[in-house]
FIKOLZA-1660 file (N, C-alpha, C; in steps of 0.1 Angstrom, whole numbers, plus 5000, padded with zeros to 4 digits):
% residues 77
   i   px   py   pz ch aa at
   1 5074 4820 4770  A  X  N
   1 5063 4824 4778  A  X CA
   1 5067 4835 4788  A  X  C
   2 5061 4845 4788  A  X  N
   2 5063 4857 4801  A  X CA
   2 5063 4853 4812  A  X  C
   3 5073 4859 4818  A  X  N
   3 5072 4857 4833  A  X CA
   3 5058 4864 4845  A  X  C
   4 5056 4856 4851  A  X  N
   4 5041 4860 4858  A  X CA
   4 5049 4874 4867  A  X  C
   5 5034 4886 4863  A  X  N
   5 5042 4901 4872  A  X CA
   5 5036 4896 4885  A  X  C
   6 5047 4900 4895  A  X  N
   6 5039 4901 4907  A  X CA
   6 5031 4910 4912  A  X  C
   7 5023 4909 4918  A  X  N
   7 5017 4924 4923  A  X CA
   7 5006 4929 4912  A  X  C
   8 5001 4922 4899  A  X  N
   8 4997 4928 4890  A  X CA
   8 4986 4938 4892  A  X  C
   9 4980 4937 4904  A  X  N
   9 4968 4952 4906  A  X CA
   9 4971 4961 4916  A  X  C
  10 4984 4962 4915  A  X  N
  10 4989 4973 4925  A  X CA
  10 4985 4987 4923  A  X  C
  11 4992 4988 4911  A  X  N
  11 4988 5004 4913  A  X CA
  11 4975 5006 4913  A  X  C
  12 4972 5017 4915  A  X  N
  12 4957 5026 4922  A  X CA
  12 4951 5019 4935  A  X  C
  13 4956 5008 4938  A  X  N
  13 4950 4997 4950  A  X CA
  13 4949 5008 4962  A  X  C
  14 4940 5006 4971  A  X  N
  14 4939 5014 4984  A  X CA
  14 4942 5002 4992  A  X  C
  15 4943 5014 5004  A  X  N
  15 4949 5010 5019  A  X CA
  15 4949 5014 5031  A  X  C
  16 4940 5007 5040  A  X  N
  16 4941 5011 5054  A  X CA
  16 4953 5009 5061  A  X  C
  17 4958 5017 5069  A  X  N
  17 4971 5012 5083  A  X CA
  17 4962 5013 5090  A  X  C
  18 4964 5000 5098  A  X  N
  18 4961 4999 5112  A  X CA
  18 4964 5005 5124  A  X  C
  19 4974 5010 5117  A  X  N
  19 4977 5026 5128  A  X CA
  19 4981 5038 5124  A  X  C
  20 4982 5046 5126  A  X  N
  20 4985 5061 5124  A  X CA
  20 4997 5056 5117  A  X  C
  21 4998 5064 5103  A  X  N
  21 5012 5063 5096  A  X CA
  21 5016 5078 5090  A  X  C
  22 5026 5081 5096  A  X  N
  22 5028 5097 5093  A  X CA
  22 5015 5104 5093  A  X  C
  23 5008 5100 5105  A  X  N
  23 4999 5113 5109  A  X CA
  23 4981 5105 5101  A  X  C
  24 4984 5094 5093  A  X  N
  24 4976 5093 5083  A  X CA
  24 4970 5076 5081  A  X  C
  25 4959 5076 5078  A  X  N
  25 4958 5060 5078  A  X CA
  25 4952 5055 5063  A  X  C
  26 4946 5065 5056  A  X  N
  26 4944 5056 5040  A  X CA
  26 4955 5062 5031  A  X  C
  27 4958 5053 5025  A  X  N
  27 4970 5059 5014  A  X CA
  27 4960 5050 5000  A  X  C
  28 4968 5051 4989  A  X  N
  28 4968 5047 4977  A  X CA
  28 4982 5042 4966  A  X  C
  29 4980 5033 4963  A  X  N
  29 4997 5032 4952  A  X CA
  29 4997 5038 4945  A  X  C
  30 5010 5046 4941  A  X  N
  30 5009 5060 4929  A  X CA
  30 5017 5052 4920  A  X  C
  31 5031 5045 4926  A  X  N
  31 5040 5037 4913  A  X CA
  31 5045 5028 4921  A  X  C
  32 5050 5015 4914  A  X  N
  32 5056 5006 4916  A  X CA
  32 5070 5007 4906  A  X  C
  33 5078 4993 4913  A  X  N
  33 5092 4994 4910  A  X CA
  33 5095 4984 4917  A  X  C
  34 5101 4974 4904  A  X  N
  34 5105 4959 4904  A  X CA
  34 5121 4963 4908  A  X  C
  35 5128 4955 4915  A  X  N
  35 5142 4955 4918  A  X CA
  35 5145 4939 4922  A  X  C
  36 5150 4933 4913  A  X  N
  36 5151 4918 4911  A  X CA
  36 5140 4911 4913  A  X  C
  37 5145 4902 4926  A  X  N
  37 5127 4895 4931  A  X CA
  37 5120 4907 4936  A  X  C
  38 5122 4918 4940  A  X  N
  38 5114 4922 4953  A  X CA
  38 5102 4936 4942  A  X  C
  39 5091 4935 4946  A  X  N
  39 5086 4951 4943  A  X CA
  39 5080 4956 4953  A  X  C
  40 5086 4970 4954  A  X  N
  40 5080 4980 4959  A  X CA
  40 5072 4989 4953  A  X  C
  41 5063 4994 4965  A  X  N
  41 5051 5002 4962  A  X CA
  41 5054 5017 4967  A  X  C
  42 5050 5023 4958  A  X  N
  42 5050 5038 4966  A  X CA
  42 5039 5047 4969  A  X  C
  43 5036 5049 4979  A  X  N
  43 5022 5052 4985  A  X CA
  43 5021 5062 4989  A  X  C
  44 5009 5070 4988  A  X  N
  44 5006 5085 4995  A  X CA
  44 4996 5087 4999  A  X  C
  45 4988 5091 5011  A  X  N
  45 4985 5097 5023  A  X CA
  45 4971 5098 5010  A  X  C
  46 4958 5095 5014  A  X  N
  46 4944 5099 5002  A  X CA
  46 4946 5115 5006  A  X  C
  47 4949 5119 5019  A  X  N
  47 4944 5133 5024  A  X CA
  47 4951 5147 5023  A  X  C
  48 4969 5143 5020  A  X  N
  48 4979 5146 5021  A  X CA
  48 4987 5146 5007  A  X  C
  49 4987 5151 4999  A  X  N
  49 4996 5149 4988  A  X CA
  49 5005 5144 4992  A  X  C
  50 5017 5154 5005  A  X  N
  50 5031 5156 5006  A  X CA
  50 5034 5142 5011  A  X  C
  51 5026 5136 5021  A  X  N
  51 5031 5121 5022  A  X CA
  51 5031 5113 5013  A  X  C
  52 5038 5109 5013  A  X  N
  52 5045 5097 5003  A  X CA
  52 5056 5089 5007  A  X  C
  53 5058 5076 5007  A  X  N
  53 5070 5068 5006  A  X CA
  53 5070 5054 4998  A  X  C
  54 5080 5047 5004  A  X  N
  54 5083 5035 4995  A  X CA
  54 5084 5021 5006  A  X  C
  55 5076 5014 4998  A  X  N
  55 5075 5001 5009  A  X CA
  55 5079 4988 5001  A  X  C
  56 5083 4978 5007  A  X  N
  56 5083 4964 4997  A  X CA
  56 5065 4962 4997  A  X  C
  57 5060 4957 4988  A  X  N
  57 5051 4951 4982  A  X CA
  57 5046 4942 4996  A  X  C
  58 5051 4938 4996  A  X  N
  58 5049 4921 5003  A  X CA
  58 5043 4928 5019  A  X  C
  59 5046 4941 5027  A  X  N
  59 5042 4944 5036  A  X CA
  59 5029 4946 5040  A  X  C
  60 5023 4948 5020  A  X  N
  60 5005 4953 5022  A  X CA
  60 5001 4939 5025  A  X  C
  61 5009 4928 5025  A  X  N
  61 5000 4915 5026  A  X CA
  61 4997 4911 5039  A  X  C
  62 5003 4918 5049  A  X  N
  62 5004 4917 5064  A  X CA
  62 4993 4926 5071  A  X  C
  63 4986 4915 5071  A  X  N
  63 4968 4923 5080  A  X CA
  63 4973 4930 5092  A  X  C
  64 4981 4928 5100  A  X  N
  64 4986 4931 5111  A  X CA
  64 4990 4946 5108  A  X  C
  65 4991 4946 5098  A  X  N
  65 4997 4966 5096  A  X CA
  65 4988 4972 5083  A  X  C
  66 4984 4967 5076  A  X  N
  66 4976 4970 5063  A  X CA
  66 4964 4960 5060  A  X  C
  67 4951 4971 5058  A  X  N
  67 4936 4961 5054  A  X CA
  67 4936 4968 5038  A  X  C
  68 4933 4959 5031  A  X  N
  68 4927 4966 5016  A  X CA
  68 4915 4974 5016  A  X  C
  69 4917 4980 5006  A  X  N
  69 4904 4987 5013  A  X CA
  69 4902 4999 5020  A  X  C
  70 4897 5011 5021  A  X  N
  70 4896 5022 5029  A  X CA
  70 4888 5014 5041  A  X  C
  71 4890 5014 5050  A  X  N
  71 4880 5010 5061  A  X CA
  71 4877 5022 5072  A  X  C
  72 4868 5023 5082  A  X  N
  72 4864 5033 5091  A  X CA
  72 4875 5025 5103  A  X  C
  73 4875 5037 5112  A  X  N
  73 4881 5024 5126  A  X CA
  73 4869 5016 5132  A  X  C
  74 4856 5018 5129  A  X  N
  74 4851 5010 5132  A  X CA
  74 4852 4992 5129  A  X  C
  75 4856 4994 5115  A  X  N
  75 4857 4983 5110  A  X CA
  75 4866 4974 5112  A  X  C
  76 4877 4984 5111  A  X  N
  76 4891 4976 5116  A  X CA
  76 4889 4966 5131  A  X  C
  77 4883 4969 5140  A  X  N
  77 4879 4962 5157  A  X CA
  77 4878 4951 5156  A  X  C
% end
């Protein structure tokens, strides 16, 4: 039996930050990358090509810093 992927609808997934992140608050996953237990996501800026970085996975799950979802700041309040 296969092992269950984590993260299985990561990529293309959108993303609000709750606060300004490099200048920027919706990103998108471009690629993932399993490294034993852990995967990371790598995410870029909707507005910004040149932003891009690399986060663990498990960070989008923390409402406190990331909402799914494009949201307005209205919504975020």
């Amino acid at each position: 039996m296969a092992k269950k992927q984590k993260f299985p609808h990561l990529l293309g997934s959108k993303w609000t930050a709750t606060q300004e992140t490099f200048g920027w608050r919706h990103f998108v996953v471009v690629n993932r990358k399993n490294e034993g237990e852990l995967v990371f996501a790598e995410i870029k800026s909707a507005c910004d090509e040149s932003v891009r970085f690399w986060l663990n996975a498990k960070a989008l799950k923390r409402r406190s810093l990331w909402s799914p979802g494009w949201q307005t700041l209205n919504e975020q309040i």
